[in-house]
C-alpha positions in Angstrom: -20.2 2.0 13.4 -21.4 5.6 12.8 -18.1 6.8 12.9 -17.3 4.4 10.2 -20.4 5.2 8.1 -19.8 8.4 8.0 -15.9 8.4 6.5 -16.8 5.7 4.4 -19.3 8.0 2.6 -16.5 10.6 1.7 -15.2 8.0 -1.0 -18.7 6.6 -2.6 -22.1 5.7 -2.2 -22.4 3.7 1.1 -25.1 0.6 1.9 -25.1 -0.8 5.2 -26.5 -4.9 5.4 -26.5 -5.0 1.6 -27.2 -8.7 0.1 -24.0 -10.1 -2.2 -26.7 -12.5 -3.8 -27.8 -8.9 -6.3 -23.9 -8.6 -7.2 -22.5 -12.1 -7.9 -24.1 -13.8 -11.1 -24.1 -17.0 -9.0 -27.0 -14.9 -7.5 -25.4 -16.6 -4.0 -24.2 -15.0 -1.1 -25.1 -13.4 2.4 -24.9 -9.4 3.5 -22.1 -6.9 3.5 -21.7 -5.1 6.9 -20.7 -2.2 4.6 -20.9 -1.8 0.7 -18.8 1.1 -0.9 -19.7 1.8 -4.6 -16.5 4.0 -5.9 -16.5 5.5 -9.3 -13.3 7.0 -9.5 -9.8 5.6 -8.9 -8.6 8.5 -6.8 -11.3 7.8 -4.2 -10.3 4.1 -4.4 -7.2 4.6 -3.6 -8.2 7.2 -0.5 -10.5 4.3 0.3 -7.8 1.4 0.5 -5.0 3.9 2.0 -7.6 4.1 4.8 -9.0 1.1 5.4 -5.7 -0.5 5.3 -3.9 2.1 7.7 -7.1 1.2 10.2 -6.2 -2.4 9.9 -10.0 -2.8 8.9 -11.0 -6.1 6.9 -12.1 -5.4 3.1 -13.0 -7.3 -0.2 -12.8 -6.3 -3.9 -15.3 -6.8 -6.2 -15.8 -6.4 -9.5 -18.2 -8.0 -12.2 -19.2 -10.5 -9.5 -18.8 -12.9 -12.4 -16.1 -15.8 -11.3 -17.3 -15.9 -7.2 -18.9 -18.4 -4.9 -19.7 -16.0 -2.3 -20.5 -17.2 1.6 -23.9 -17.5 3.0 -22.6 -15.9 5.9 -22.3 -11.9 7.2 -19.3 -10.2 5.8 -17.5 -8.3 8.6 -16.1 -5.1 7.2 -16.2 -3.2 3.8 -17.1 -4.5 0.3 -15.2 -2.4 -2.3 -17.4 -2.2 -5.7 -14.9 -1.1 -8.1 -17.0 0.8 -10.5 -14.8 3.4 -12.4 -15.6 3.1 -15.7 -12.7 5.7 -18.0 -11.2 4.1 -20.9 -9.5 5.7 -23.5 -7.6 4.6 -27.3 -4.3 5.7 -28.2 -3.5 4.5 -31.8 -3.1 0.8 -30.7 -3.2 0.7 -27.4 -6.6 0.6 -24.9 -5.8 2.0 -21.3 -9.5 0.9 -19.1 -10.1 1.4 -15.6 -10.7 -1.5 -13.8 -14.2 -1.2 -13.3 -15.0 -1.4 -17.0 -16.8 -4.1 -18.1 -14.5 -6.1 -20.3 -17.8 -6.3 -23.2 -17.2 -2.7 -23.6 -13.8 -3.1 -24.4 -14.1 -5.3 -27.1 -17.0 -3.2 -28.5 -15.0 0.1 -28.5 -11.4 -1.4 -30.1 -13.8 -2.7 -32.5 -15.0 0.8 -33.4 -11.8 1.6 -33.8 -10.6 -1.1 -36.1 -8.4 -3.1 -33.5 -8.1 -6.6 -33.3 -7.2 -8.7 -30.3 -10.2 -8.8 -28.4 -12.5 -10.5 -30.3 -12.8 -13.5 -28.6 -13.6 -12.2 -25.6 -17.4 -10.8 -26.8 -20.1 -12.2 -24.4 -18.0 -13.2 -21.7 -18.8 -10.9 -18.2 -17.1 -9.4 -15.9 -14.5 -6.7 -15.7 -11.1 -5.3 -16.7 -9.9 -5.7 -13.2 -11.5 -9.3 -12.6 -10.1 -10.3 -16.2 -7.1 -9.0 -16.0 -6.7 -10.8 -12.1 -7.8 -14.1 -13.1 -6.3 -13.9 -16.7 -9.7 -14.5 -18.2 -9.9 -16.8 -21.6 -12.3 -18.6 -23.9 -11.8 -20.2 -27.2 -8.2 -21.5 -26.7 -7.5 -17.2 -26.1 -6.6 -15.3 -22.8 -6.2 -11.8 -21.7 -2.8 -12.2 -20.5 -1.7 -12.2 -24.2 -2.7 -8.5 -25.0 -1.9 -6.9 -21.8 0.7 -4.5 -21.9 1.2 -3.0 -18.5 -1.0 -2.9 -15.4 -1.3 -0.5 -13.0 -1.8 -1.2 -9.3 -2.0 0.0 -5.6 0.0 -2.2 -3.3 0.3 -1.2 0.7 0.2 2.8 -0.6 1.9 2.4 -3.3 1.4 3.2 -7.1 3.3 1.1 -9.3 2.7 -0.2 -12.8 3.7 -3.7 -13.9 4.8 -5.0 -17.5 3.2 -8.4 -18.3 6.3 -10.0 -17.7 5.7 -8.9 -14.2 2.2 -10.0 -14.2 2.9 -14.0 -14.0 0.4 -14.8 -16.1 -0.7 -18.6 -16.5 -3.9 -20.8 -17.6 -6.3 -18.8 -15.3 -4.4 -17.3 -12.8 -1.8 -14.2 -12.1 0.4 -13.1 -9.8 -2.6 -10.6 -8.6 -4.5 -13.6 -7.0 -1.3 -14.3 -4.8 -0.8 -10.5 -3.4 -3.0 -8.0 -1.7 -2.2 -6.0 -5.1 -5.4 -4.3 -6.2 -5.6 -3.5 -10.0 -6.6 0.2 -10.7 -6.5 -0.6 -14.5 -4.9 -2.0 -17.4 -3.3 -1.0 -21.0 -4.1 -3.7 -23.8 -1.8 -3.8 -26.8 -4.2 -4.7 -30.1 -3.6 -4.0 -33.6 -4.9 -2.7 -36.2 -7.4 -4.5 -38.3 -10.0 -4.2 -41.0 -13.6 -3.4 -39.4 -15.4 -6.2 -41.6 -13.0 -8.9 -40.1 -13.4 -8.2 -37.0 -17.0 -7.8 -36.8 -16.9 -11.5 -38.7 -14.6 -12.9 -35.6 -17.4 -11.2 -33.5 -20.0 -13.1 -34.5 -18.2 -16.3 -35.2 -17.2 -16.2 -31.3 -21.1 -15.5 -30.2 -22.5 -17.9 -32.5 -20.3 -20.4 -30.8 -21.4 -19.5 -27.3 -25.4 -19.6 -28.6 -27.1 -22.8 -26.6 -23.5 -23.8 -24.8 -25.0 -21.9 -22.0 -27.4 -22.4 -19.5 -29.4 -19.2 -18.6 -29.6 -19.7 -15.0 -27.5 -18.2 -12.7 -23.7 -19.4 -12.3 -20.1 -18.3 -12.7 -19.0 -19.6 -15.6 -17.0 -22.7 -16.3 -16.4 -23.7 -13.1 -13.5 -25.9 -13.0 -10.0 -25.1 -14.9 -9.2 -27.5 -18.2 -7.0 -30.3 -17.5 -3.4 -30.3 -19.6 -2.9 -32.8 -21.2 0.7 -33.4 -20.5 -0.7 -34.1 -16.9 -3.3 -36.8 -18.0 -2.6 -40.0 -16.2 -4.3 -41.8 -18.9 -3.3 -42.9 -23.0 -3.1 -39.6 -24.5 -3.9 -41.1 -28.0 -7.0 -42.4 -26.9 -8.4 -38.7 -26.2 -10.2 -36.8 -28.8 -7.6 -35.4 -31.4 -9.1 -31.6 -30.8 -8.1 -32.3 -27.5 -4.7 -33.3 -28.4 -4.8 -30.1 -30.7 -5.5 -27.9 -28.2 -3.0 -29.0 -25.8 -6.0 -29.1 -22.8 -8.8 -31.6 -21.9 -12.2 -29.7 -21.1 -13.9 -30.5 -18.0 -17.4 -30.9 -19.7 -15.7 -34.0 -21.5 -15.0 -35.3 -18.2 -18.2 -34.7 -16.7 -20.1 -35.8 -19.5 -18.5 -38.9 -19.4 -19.5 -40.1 -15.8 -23.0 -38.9 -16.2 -23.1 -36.2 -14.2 -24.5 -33.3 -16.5 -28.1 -32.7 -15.1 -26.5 -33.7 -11.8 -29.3 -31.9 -8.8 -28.7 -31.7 -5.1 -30.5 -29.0 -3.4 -30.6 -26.1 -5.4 -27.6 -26.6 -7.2 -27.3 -28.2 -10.1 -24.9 -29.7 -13.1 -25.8 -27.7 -15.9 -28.0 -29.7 -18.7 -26.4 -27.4 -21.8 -22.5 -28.1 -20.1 -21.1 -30.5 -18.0 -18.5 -27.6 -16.6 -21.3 -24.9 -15.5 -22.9 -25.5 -12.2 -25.7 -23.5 -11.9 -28.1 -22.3 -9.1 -31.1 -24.2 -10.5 -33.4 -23.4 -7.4 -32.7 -20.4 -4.9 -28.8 -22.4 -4.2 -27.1 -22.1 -1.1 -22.9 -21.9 -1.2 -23.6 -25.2 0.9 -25.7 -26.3 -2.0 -23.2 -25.4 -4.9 -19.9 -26.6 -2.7 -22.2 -30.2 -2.3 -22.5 -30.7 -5.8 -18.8 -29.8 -6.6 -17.9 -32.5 -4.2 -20.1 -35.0 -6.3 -18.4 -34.0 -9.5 -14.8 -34.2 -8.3 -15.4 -37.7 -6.4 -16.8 -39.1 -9.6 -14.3 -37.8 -11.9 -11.1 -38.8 -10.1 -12.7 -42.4 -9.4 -12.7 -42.5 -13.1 -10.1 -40.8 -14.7 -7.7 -40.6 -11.5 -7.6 -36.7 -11.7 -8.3 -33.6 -10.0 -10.4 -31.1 -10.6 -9.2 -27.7 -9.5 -12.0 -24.4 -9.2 -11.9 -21.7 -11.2 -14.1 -20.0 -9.5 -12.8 -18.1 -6.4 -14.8 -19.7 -3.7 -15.0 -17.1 -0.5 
């Protein structure tokens, strides 16, 4: 274990028994055998070159923002992706993947691109967008990425979207040991007044949705609506609109917002956030998911499938 210590430190800063509850916003999870803080992309991929040709167990992590962590030990290395270099090139964006996706939108803002707007106030970053094609307000990052450039098994290769398999929450990325390095995002150009505008259209309609306790977001993905087993015309025309049928609807409807078993907790402000109300365990979160999912599909006859990556 010294051994390892010791090499581990020539990449980044290194903690030993480190608690994933202080880097999840869930605020969940149990220690890291060994917790590797790397800030610059060459280092990361020393770091994975060696930990893979040692056959040793690892975990990315980025913003911490869409994970349900274990309440159990992590044998091996956590890798905190934390290189934050960005830079603008008339309308394109090229960000590290450790950058947190707010910056982002701030800076192409600065610089009169459009594009990103929606994505103001969400958390997280590049690399943990970009992986589980982050969206909010009917928008998703899969639409204004480029190209994005990867290791995979010692390799350097960079991928055009087309390459990416981008869907409603998911890429190809979540289906590979592929680990993002970072990510060029086509915008365009736009007047500063109108985007500051979408800006604050987008936040003021995230004010009050949210519940300020910990969590990781919406928790379940929205239902399409060509897969509801129910009279479509009976739904909400927004929904029909919109093509998708949110999960808070759902929930909503079977009386589960406010929903508590231990410390977890159905969120009061919205039926999709399930928050850790009072020092939550996974066991405690994974419980009330259970709850949620029985009552909806006794119901409605569907499914709920997490959007959060549950480890």
């Amino acid at each position: 274990m010294d051994d390892l210590y010791k090499k581990l430190k020539e990449f980044g800063q290194v903690k030993l028994n480190e608690p994933l509850s202080k880097h999840t916003t869930f605020k969940i999870g149990g220690t890291a055998q060994f917790f590797v803080i790397v800030e610059e992309t060459e280092k990361l991929i020393d770091l994975l070159n060696y930990l893979s040709g040692e056959g040793i167990n690892y975990y990315i992590l980025g913003g911490g923002s869409n994970l349900l962590w274990q309440d159990e030990e992590f044998e091996g290395v956590i890798i905190k992706i934390s290189n934050f270099k960005f830079q603008i090139s008339n309308c394109e964006l090229i960000a590290d993947a450790g950058v947190l996706l707010s910056k982002i939108v701030i800076e192409a803002s600065k610089n009169n691109l459009t594009g990103m707007e929606w994505a103001i106030g969400i958390p997280g970053t590049v690399g943990g967008a970009v992986r589980g094609n982050a969206g909010a307000m009917g928008k998703e990052i899969g639409s204004v990425v480029e190209s994005v450039k990867i290791w995979r098994n010692g390799e350097i290769l960079e991928l055009k979207n087309s390459e990416c398999d981008f869907g409603y929450r998911e890429s190809g990325f979540k289906k590979t040991n592929d680990v993002i390095l970072s990510a060029t995002f086509k915008l365009a150009v736009g007047e500063k007044q109108n985007i500051a505008a979408e800006m604050q259209k987008y936040l003021k309609q995230r004010t009050g949705r949210y519940p300020a306790f910990p969590s990781a977001g919406s928790f379940f993905k929205n239902l399409d609506i060509k897969n509801w087993p129910g009279k479509v015309e009976e739904l909400p025309e927004i929904f029909r609109e919109r093509g998708k049928v949110p999960v808070g609807y759902l929930v909503e409807q079977v009386g589960m917002k406010g929903f508590t078993l231990g410390g977890g907790k159905v969120a009061d402000e919205h039926g999709n956030f399930i928050i850790n109300f009072n020092e939550a365990s996974q066991l405690d979160i994974l419980n009330v998911v259970e709850e949620v999912k029985e009552k909806v599909y006794n119901k409605f006859g569907v499914e709920l499938e997490p959007e959060v990556e549950i480890i």
